[in-house]
C-alpha positions, -999 to +999 in steps of 0.1 A: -496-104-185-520-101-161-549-075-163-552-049-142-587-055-131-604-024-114-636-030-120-668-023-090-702-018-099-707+004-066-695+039-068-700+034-102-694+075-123-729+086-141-726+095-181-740+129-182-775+129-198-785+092-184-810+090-158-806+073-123-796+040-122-824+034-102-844+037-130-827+012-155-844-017-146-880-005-155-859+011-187-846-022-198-883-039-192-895-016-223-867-019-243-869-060-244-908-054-250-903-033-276-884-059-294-901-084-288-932-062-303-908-058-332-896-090-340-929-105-341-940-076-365-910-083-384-915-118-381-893-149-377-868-140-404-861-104-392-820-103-386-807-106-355-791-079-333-755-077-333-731-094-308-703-073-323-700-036-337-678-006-342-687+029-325-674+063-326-678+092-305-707+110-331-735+081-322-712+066-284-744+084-260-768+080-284-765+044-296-746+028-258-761+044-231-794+035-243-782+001-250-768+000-213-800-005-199-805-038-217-777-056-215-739-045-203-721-031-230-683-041-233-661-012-248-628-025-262-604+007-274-577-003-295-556+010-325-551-007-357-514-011-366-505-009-322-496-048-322-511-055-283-544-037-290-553-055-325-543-090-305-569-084-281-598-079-308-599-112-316-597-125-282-629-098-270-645-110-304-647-149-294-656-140-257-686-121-271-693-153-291-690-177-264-714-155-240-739-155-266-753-123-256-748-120-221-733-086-231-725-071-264-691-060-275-686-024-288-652-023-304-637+020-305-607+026-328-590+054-310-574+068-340-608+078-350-618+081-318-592+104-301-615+131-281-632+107-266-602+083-257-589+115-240-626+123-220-621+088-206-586+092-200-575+062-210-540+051-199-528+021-220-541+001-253-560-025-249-588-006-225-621-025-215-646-006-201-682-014-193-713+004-195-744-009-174-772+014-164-757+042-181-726+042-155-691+038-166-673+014-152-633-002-156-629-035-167-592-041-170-567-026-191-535-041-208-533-074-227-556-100-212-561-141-224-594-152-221-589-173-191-583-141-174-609-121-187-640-152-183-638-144-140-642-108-147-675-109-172-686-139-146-688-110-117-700-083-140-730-105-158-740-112-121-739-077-106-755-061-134-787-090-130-783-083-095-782-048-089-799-035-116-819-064-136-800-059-164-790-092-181-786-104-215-808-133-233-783-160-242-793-163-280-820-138-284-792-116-301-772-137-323-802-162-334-786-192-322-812-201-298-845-188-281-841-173-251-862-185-219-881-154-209-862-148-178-840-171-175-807-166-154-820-128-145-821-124-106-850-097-098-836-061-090-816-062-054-839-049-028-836-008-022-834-006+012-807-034+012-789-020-019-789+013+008-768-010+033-746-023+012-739+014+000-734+022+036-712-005+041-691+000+012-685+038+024-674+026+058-703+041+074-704+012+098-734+020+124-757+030+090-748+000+077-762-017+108-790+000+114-803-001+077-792-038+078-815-037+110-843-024+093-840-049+063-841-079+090-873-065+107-893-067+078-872-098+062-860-123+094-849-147+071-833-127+044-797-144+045-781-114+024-787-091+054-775-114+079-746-115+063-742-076+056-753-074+094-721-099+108-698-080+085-709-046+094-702-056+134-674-072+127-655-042+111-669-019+135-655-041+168-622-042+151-622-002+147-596+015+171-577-018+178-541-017+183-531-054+169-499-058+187-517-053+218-549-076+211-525-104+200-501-099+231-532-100+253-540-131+236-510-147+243-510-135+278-542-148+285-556-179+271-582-182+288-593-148+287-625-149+267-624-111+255-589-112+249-596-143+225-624-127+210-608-095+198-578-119+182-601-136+165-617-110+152-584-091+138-578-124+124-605-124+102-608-086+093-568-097+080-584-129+062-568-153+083-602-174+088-587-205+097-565-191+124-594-172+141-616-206+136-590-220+156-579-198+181-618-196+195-619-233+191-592-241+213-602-214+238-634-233+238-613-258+251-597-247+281-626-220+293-656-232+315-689-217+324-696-183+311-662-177+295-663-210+275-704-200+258-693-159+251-664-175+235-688-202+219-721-180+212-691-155+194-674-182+170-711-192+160-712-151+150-681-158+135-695-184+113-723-161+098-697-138+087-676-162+068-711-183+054-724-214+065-718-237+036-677-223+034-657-254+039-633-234+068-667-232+090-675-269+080-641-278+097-646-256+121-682-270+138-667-302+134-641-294+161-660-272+178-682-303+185-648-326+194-643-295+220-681-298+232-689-336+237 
């Protein structure tokens, strides 16, 4: 079965009581200081965190939301004696082995647990949840094999570095291995482009360009904008466009450069990237003058959207080219 995998770190909902998410990152700085002060009180034998552990709904804000702003914290809600939910322990058990800290593994029985399995509204057994910077935030839900599962804490290990610079130290938990100060933990995203991509995400299209705007002015070569910036103007030219109309156009008019243009770009709103490659590619081909470089200058565009190292715009330059010379 697959699982039904609902998880986005934007538009993430706050747990009541837990400051701004904003502030996590400075939060999780003096927690791993205070460890490490700690441990090296403690000494080299002091025992090693847990990977692994039960909670219940007397210690959940006290003990998890604290912990959130270290490292993500898995929830895994199950029953004993409900066949599909103890089957998944072991499976969220070895995960949490394998990623060696990456994020820790909070297991809830909801038998015990039954107020707070009906706050979160929980809708089937097994439930993952995730709590990063004190938000709450679906993982999947349902039965899940680990293949399925590894993509899913792939994204969320990444977003949580990247959004908030919350990442867990490989080994510093579990004792297996010392952890390189730093290692694999990307720098908190930029605030002004972290208010872009929010714009973006709410379909506030001309904020999203403007902020986007403002990012690129004081960063020219910050490729994350570029790309917001590309995607941002594409979905905004798209706005308002009647498809069966654009692609009859098209069809009317090959050499019509605006008429190409706007089929292109519904093409690749729809994620049909090699069809819009191609359609601009062969109007290239049988335009001249100022049609053939707007059609041109506009696949180029195209290109930034999409990313230059994607193998579709690799193919694509390469005919573009044959069309050129």
């Amino acid at each position: 079965m697959q699982p039904r995998n609902n998880m986005s770190l934007r538009g993430a909902v706050d747990l009541a009581a837990v400051k701004a998410a904003a502030d996590a990152a400075t939060k999780a700085e003096q927690m791993r200081a205070e460890r490490a002060r700690k441990a090296e009180a403690d000494g080299a034998d002091a025992a090693a965190e847990p990977l692994i552990f039960s909670v219940n709904e007397a210690d959940f804000e006290a003990q998890i939301v604290p912990l959130s702003a270290e490292v993500p914290v898995l929830l895994l809600f199950w029953a004993e004696g409900y066949g599909p939910a103890e089957q998944q322990v072991p499976v969220m058990e070895a995960l949490a082995e394998e990623y060696d800290g990456r994020f820790v593994l909070a297991e809830v029985d909801v038998r015990e647990n039954q107020r707070l399995a009906q706050q979160l509204q929980l809708r089937d057994l097994p439930t993952v949840l995730v709590v990063v910077a004190g938000q709450l935030i679906p993982l999947f839900e349902g039965p899940a094999l680990a293949e399925e599962i590894r993509p899913l804490l792939d994204q969320l290990i990444k977003e949580a570095a990247e959004r908030f610079g919350i990442a867990g130290e490989p080994g510093a938990r579990s004792g297996k291995g010392e952890a390189v100060a730093g290692e694999g933990v990307e720098p908190p995203q930029d605030p002004a482009l972290a208010m872009a991509h929010d714009a973006l995400d709410a379909g506030d299209l001309g904020g999203a360009i403007q902020a986007y705007r403002n990012v690129l002015a004081d960063q020219p070569g910050n490729e994350e904008a570029k790309l917001g910036l590309a995607q941002a103007e594409l979905l905004q030219r798209v706005q308002g466009l009647e498809p069966g109309a654009v692609r009859a156009a098209a069809a009317e008019k090959p050499k019509d450069a605006e008429a190409q243009i706007a089929a292109a770009d519904l093409d690749l709103v729809g994620g049909h990237v090699d069809d819009a490659f191609g359609r601009l590619v062969d109007a290239v081909g049988v335009t001249f003058g100022e049609e053939r470089d707007k059609i041109r200058l506009h696949l180029l565009s195209l290109f930034e959207v999409i990313g230059a190292d994607d193998p579709r715009v690799v193919k694509a330059r390469g005919a573009l080219a044959r069309k050129l010379f």
